[in-house]
Every structure is written in structure tokens, then in C-alpha cells.
C-alpha positions as CSV (number, residue, x, y, z in Angstrom):
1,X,131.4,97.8,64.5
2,X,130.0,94.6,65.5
3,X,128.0,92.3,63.3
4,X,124.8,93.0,65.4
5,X,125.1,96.7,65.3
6,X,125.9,96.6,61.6
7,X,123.1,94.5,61.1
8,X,120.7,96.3,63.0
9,X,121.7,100.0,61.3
10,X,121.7,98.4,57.9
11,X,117.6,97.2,58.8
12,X,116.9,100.2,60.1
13,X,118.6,102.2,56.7
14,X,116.0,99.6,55.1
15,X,112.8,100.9,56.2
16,X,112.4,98.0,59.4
17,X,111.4,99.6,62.9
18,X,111.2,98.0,66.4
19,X,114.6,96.1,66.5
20,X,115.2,94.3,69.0
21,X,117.1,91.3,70.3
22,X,114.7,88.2,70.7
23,X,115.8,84.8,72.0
24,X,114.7,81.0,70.6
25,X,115.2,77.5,72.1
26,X,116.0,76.5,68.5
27,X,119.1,79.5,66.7
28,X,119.1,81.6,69.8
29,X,119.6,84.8,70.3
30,X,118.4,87.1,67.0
31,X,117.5,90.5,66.1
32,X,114.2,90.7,64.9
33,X,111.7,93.8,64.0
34,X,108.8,94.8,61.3
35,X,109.9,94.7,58.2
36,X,109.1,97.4,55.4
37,X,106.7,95.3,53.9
38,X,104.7,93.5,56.9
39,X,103.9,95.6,59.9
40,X,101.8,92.9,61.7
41,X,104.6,90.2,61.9
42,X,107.4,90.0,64.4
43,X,110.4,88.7,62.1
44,X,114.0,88.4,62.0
45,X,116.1,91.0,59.9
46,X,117.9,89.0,57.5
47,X,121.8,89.1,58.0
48,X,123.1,91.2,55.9
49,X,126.7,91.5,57.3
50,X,127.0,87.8,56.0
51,X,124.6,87.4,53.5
52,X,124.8,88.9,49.9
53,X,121.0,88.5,48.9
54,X,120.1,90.5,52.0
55,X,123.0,93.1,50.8
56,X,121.9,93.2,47.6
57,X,118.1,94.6,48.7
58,X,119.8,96.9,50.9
59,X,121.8,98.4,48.2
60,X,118.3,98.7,46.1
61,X,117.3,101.7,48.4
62,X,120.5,103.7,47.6
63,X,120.0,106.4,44.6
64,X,121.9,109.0,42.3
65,X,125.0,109.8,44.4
66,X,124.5,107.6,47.0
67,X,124.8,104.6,44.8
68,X,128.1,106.0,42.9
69,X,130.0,106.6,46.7
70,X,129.0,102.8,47.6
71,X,130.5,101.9,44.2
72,X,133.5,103.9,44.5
73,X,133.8,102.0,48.1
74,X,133.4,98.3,46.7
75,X,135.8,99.6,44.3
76,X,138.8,100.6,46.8
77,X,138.3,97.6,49.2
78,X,138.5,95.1,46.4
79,X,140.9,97.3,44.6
80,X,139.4,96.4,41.5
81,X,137.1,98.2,39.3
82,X,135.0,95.5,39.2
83,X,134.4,95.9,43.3
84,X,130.8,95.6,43.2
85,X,131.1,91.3,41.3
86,X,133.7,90.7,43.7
87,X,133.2,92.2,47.1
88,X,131.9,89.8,49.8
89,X,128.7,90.7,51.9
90,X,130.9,91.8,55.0
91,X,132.4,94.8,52.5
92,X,129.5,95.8,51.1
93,X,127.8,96.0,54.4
94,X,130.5,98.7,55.6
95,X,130.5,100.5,52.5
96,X,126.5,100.8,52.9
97,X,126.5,102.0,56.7
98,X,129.8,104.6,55.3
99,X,127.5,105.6,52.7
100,X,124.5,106.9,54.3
101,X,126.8,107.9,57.3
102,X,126.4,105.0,60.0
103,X,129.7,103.2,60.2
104,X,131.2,103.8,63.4
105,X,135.4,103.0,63.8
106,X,135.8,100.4,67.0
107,X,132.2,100.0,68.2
């Protein structure tokens, strides 16, 4: 997938609604939406396929199950146990979207 469509899944997996891609003079071309929190603001969705705070409130709205697959994930891309210290942003973004069903091979 590319980063955009990761990114924009990933906000959408988040609880953000009306994505879509916004241009500036000054960083160019962005998605941007609500977020959860602020449904009055036009903002842009923080980058989470590069950016391991924005991962690491994604990964606080995966639960039980959920949260033990994305683990198991971290765990076999880094092959370590310790896959969740040492897995970069870009891994833990796939292993989110294959966790709640949203990675797509190629696209």
C-alpha cells in the first residue's frame, strides 16, 4: 500500500472522518479530516506510517486479541521477541492495518 492509503486507513481505524487530500503553499499536498476529539476543526492526520508517537495512539484503540495479533506481528517482522521496543513506525503501521483487516498486498 502506499504511505497515503496507509495513512488515511490507519485515521480512519482511529475514530477521524472526512479524509481528504488538501493542498498548502507552505508543505503541500496533505491529508487532512476531523479528528476523534475536535469535530469543528479541519486538521491534518498525523503521519503515522512515519511517525511512532502517532503509531503509538493508534495502537491505544486495539484491545484483548486485537492487541496480542499486532504483538505477535511486531514480533515476526523484527524477529525478536522484543518486536514491539524495536519495530520502526513503517512496521507497526502494517501490522495495525493487518490487524483490524485493512492491509492490502500491491495497492
Amino acid at each position: 500500500m502506499n504511505l497515503t492509503e496507509t495513512n488515511k486507513r490507519i485515521a480512519i481505524a482511529c475514530g477521524w472522518t472526512v479524509i481528504k487530500e488538501s493542498c498548502s503553499d507552505r508543505i503541500g499536498r496533505f491529508l487532512a479530516g476531523y479528528s476523534p476529539t475536535d469535530k469543528e476543526n479541519w486538521v491534518q492526520i498525523p503521519n503515522y506510517h512515519g511517525d511512532l508517537n502517532a503509531m503509538h495512539e493508534a495502537e491505544g484503540t486495539l484491545k484483548g486479541e486485537s492487541w496480542c495479533a499486532y504483538v505477535r506481528l511486531l514480533g515476526e517482522y523484527t524477529q525478536e521477541f522484543k518486536g514491539l521496543c524495536y519495530s520502526t513506525a513503517a512496521q507497526r503501521a502494517e501490522a495495525f492495518l493487518r490487524t483490524i483487516g485493512q492491509w492490502e498486498e500491491g495497492k
